[in-house]
N, C-alpha and C positions, 0 to 999 in steps of 0.2 A: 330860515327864520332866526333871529337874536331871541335870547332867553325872554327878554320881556316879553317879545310879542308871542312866543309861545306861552307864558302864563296869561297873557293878554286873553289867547284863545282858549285858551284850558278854563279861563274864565269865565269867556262869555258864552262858551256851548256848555258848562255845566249849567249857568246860569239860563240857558234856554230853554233846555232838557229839563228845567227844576229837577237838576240832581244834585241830591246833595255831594258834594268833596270834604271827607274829613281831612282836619290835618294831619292826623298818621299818613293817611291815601297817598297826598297829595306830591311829595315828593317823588313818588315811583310813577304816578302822571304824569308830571311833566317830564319822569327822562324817557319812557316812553315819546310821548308825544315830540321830543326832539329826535328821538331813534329814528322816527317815522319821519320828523321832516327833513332830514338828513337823506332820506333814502327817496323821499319826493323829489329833492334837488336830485341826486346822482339821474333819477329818469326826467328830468325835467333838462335836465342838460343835452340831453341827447339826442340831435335834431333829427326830425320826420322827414322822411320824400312824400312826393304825391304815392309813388308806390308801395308804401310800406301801410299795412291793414291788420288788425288785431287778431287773435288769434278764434279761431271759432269756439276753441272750448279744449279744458284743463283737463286731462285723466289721468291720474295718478296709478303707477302700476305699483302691486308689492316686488320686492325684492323676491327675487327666485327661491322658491321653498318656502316661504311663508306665507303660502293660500293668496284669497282671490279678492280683488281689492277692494 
């Protein structure tokens, strides 16, 4: 996404959400919201096979010696 169309969006889902955006906020929204479309392209580039299927599910383990997750 080009900067416009990320304030474009940042726009119209605050505006959907009737949430307000202050302008202090706002600047750290959109680099967010670029962070993230940056990192949607990088998966979004990356083609699928018929084989390839999501994963069933995320578990995060602690680091060893720091108890139980």
């Amino acid at each position: 996404m080009t900067p416009p169309e990320i304030e474009a969006y940042v726009d119209a889902a605050a505006a959907a959400l009737n949430l307000p955006l202050s302008a202090a906020h706002r600047p750290g929204v959109l680099h967010y919201a670029a962070l993230a479309a940056g990192m949607a392209d990088l998966i979004a580039a990356h083609p699928l096979t018929i084989g390839d299927e999501p994963a069933e599910a995320f578990v995060p383990i602690s680091p060893a010696g720091h108890g139980a997750a």
